[in-house]
C-alpha positions as CSV (number, residue, x, y, z in Angstrom):
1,X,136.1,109.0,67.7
2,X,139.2,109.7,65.8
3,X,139.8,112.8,67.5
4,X,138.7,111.4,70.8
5,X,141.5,109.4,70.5
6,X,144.4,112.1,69.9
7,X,143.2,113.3,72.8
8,X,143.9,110.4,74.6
9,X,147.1,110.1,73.1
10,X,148.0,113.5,74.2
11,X,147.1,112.4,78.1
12,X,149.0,109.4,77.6
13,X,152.2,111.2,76.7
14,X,152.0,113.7,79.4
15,X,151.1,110.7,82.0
16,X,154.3,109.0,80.6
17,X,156.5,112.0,80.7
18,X,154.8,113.3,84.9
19,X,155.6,109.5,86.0
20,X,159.2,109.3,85.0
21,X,159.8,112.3,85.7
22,X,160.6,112.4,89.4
23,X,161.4,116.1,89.5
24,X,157.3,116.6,88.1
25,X,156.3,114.3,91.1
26,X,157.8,116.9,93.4
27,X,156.4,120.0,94.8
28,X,158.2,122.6,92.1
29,X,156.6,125.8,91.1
30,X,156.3,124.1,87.7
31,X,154.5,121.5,89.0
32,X,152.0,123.7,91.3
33,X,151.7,125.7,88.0
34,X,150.2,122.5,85.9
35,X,147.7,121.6,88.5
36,X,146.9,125.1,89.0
37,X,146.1,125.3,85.3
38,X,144.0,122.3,85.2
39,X,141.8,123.2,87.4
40,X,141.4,126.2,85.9
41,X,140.5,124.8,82.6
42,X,138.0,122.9,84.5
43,X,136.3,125.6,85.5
44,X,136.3,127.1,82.6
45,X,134.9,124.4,80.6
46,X,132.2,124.0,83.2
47,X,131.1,127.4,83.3
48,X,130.5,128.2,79.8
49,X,129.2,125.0,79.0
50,X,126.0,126.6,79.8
51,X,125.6,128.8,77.5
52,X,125.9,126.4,74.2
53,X,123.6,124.2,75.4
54,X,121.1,126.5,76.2
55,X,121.1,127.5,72.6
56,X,121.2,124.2,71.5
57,X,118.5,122.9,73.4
58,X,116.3,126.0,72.2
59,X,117.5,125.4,68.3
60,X,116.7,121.5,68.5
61,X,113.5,122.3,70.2
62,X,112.3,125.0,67.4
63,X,113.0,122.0,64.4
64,X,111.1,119.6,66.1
65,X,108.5,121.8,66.4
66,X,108.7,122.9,63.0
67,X,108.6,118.9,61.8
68,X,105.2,118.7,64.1
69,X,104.0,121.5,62.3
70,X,104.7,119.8,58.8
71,X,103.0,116.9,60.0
72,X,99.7,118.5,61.3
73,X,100.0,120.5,57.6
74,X,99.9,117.0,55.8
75,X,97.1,116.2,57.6
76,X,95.4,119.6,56.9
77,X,95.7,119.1,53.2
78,X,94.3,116.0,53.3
79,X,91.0,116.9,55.6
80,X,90.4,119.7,53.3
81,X,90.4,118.1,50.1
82,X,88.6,115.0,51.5
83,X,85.2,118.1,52.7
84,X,85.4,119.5,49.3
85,X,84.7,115.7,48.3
86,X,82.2,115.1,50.7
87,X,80.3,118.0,49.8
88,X,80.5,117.8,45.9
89,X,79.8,114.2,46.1
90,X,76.5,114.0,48.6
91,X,74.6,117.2,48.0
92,X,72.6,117.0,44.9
93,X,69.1,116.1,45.4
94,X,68.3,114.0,42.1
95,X,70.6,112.1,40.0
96,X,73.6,114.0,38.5
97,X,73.2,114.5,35.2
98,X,75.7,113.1,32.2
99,X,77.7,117.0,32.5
100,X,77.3,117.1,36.6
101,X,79.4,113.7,36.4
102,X,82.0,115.1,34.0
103,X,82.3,117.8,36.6
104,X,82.5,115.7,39.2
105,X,85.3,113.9,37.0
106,X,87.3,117.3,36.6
107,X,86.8,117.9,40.5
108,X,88.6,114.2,41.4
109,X,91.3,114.7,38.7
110,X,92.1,118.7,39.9
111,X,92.0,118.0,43.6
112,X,94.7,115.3,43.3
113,X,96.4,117.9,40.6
114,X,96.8,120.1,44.1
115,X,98.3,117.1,46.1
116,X,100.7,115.9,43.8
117,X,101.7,119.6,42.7
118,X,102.1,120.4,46.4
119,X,104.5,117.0,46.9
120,X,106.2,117.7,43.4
121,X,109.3,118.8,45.0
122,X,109.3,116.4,47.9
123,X,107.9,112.7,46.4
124,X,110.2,110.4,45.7
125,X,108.1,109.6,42.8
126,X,107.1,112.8,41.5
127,X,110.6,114.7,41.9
128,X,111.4,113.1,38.8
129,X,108.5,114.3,36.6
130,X,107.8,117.6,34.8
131,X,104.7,119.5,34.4
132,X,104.1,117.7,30.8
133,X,104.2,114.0,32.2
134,X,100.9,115.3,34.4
135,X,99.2,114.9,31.4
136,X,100.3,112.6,29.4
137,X,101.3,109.7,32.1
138,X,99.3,110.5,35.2
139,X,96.1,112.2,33.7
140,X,95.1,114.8,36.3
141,X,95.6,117.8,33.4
142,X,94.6,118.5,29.8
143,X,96.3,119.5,26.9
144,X,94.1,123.1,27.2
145,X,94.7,123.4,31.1
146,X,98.3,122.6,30.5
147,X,98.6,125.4,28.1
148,X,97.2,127.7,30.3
149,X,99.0,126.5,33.2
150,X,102.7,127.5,31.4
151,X,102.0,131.1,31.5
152,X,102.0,130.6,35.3
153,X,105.2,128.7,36.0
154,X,106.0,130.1,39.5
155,X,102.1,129.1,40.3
156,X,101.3,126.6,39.0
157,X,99.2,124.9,42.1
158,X,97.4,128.4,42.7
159,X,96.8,128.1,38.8
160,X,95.3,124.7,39.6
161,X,93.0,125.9,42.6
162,X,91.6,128.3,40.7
163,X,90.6,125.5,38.0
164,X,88.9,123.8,40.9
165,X,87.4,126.3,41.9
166,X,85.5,127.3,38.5
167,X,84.6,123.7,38.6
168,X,83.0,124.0,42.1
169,X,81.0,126.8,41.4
170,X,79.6,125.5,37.9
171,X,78.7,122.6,39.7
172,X,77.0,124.4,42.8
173,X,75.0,126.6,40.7
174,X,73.0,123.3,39.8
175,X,69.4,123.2,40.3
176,X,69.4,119.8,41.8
177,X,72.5,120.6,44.2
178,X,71.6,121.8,47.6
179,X,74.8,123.8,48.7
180,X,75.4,127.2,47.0
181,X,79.2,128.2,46.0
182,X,79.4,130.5,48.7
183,X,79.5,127.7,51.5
184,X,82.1,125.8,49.8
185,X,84.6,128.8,49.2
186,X,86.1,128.7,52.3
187,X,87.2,124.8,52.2
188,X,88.3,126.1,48.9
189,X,90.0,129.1,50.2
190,X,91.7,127.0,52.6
191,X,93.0,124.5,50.6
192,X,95.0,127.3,48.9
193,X,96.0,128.7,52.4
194,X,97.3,125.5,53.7
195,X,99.0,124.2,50.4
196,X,101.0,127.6,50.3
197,X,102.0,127.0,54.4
198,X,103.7,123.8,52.8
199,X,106.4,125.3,51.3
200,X,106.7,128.3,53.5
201,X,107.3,126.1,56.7
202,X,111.0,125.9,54.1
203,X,112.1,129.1,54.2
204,X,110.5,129.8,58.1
205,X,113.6,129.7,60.2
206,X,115.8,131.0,63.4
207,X,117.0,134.2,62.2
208,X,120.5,134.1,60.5
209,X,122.4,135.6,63.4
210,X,120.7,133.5,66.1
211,X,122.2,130.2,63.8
212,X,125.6,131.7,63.4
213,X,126.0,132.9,67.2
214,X,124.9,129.0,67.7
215,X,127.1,127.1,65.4
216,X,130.0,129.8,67.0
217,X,129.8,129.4,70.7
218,X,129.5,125.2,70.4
219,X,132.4,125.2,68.4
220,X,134.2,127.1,70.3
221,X,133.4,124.9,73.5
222,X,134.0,121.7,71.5
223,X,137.5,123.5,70.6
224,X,138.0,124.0,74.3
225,X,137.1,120.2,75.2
226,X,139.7,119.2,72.6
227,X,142.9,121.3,73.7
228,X,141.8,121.0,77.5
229,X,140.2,117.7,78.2
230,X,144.1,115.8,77.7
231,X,145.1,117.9,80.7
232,X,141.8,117.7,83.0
233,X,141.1,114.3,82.4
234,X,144.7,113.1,82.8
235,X,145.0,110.2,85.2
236,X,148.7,109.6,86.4
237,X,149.2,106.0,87.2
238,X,152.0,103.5,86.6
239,X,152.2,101.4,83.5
240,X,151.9,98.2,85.5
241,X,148.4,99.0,87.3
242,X,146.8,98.6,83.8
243,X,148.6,95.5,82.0
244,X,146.0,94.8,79.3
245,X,146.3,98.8,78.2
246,X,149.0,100.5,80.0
247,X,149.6,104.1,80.0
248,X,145.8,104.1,78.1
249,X,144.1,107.4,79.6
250,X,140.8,106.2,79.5
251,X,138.4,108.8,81.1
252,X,140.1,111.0,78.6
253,X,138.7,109.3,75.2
254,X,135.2,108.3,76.6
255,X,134.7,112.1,78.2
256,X,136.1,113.3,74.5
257,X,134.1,111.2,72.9
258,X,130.7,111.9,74.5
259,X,131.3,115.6,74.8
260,X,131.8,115.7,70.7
261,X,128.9,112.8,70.2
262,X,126.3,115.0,71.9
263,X,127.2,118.0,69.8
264,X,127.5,117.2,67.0
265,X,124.4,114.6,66.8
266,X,122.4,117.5,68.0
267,X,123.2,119.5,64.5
268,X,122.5,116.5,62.6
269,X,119.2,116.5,63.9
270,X,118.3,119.8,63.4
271,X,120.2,119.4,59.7
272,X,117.5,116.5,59.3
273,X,114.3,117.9,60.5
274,X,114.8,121.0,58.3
275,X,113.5,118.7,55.9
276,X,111.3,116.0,57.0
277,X,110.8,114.8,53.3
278,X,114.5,113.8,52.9
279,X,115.2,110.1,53.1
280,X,115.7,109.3,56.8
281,X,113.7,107.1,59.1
282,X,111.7,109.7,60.1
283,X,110.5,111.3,57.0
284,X,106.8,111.7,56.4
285,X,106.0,109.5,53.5
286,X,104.0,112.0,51.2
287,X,103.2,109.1,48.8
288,X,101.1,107.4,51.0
289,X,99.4,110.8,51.9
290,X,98.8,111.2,47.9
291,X,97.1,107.6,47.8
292,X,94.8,108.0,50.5
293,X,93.4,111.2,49.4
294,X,92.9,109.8,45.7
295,X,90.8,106.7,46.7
296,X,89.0,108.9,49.4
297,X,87.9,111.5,46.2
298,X,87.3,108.3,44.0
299,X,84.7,107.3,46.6
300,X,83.1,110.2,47.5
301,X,82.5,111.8,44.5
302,X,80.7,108.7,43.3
303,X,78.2,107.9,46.2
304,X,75.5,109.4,44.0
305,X,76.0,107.1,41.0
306,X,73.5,105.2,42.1
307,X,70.2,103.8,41.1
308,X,69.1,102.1,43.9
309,X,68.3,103.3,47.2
310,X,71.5,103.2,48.8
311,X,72.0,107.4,48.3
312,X,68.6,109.0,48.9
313,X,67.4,111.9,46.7
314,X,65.6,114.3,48.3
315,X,61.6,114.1,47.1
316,X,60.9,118.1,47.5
317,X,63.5,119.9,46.3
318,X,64.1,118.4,42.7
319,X,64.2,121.3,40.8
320,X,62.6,125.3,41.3
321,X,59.8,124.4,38.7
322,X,58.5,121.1,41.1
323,X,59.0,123.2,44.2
324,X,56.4,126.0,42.4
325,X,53.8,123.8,41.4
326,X,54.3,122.4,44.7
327,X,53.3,125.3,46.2
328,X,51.1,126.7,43.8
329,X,49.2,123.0,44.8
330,X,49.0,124.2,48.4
331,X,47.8,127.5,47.9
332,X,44.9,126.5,45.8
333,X,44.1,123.7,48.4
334,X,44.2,125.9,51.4
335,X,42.1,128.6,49.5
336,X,39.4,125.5,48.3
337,X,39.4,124.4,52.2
338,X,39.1,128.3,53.4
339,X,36.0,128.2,51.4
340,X,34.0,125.3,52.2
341,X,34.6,126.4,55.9
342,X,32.8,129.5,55.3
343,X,29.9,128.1,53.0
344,X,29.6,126.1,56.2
345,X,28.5,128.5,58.3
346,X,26.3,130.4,55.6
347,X,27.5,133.1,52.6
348,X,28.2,137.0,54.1
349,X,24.6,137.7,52.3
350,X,23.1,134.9,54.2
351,X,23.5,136.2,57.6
352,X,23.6,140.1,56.6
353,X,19.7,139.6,55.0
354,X,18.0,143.2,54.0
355,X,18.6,145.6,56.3
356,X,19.0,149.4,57.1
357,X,22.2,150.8,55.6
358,X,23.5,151.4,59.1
359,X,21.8,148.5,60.7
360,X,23.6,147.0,57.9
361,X,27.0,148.3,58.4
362,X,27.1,147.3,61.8
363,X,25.8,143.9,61.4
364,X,28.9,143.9,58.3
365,X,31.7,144.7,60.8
366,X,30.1,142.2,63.5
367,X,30.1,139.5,60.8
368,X,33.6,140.3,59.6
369,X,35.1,140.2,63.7
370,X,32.7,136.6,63.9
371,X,34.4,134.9,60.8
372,X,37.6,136.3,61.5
373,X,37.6,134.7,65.0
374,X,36.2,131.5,63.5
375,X,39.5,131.8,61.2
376,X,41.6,132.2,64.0
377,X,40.7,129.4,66.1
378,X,40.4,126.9,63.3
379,X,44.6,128.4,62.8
380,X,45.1,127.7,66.2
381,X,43.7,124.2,66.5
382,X,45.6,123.3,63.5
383,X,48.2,124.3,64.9
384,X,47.8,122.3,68.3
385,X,47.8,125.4,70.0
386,X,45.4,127.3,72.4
387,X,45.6,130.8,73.5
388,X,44.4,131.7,77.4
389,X,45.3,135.2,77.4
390,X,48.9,136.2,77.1
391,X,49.9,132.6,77.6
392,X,50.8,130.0,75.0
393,X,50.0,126.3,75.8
394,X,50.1,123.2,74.0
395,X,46.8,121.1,73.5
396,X,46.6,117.2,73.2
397,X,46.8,117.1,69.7
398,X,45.1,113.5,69.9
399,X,42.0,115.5,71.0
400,X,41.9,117.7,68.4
401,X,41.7,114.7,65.4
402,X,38.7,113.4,67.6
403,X,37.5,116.7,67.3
């Protein structure tokens, strides 16, 4: 505004100075030269214009963008630490045991280690704290992880996904858990991929000469609009048509105004969204992020400690010794059952009787193809399924239990 209105200062003098002057009002070559020249600063201004805003437009466009992207990556975070808690919480198929919930513990506590790590530089709240106060204020590291963790000071939060990680696959190579390590790596895998997009989205900018050539070219049209706009803008009236402001160019400070306004609020945008974590209205409130993933862990790592019926245990799939006897159990049933069906229908030495040793051989292999047939269409009623040639079709299974 300030320089807005020097410019309209400037007009003002030179309206003053082409009003008294009578010789100015008159058709000299001095005259003919200053309207000559405003026009041609007119043109000017008009025709290059084009150029810094096109670059603007394109450079404003690319942050906003770029704050989208930071959005969608908070969110990303957040989905793949809530499935890594989904999945470690709801897949074992008895109760957890006493060490199972200590993992379990270690999984909540290391997952919001990520978050918070990730945040660190960015939180309003945990900008202020160093890697010590994780332990000893908020709890998400031990004394021995912590340790560890200082030989790594560059990365840390890779440090950290590796620790929940080892946790993940202790836990998965449980008996009673029904996932396997190798299923859950990639929602691991990603976590790390996603947290490491955080903080490159920093340093993932317009190339250096693209954002000098942009900061040049509107400066230099915002220096033109300064020295030309008093003379293209000048309205030459007398003093008296304008009693409440006379001699007060006023197209000449609004049209300087705007012009600077639109510029330079354009590079305080894209100075803002660089960093969507600073403290403007528009920041993405990491904090709130951080507190939603921690009671969404809290929950769903706990779902099993339950003894009611609320979280269902799976009844088959306890442990590899029940599953054995299990089917140890139906072995010996189905081999008792095989049995009785042939006593049934008479012992092989029953039907075969004394006979000639090739009148015996034959009646052998005729048995054999009889009682294999018998086996087959016992398999295939059990089944509920009939063969007629080539052709499979179902049978009313009701039938067959009258049967």
């Amino acid at each position: 505004m300030g320089i807005a209105m020097i410019c309209s200062a400037v007009s003002t003098m030179l309206s003053l100075l082409l009003y008294y002057d009578q010789e100015c009002l008159a058709d000299t070559p001095a005259t003919i030269w200053f309207e000559n020249m405003r026009a041609a600063m007119e043109t000017l201004i008009s025709n290059f214009a084009f150029y810094p805003i096109f670059l603007v437009v394109g450079y404003v466009g690319f942050t906003a963008d770029k704050w989208r992207r930071w959005m969608v990556n908070c969110h990303g975070i957040q989905g793949k630490l809530h499935s890594i808690g989904l999945v470690c919480g709801t897949s074992f198929t008895s109760p957890p045991t006493m060490e199972q919930r200590k993992l379990l513990y270690d999984i909540y506590r290391l997952g919001n280690a990520v978050h918070a790590l990730t945040y660190q530089s960015v939180s309003p709240t945990l900008s202020t704290l160093g890697l010590d106060e994780f332990v000893d204020k908020l709890n998400l590291l031990t004394d021995q992880e912590l340790e560890n963790l200082w030989k790594y000071e560059r990365k840390i939060r890779d440090a950290v996904v590796g620790l929940l990680s080892n946790r993940i696959c202790i836990l998965a190579s449980a008996d009673n858990f029904s996932v396997r390590f190798q299923h859950i790596f990639p929602s691991v895998d990603g976590l790390r991929g996603i947290t490491a997009d955080h903080h490159d989205e920093f340093v993932r900018d317009n190339p250096n000469m693209y954002n000098s050539l942009t900061f040049t070219v509107v400066n230099v049209l915002l220096s033109f609009i300064v020295v030309f706009y008093p003379f293209t803008l000048l309205v030459i009236a007398p003093p008296s048509f304008n009693k409440a402001l006379p001699c007060f160019q006023v197209a000449t400070f609004f049209g300087t105004f705007l012009m600077l306004f639109s510029y330079r609020t354009a590079f305080a945008i894209i100075t803002k969204l660089r960093n969507p974590f600073s403290w403007t209205k528009d920041r993405i409130e990491v904090d709130a992020l951080m507190a939603s993933t921690d009671l969404n862990l809290f929950t769903q790592l706990r779902l099993s400690f339950t003894d009611n019926e609320g979280y269902i245990y799976s009844d088959e799939d306890k442990s590899p010794k029940e599953n054995s006897m299990k089917k140890n159990e139906k072995i010996i049933k189905d081999r008792d059952s095989f049995r009785k069906s042939i006593d049934s229908s008479g012992s092989i030495n029953d039907i075969i009787g004394d006979q000639p040793e090739e009148e015996e051989t034959k009646d052998r292999q005729s048995t054999r193809h009889e009682i294999g047939d018998q086996r087959k269409e016992r398999y295939r009623k059990s089944r509920g399924i009939n063969l007629f040639g080539n052709q499979e079709q179902l049978v009313d299974l009701s039938a067959i239990r009258e049967n």
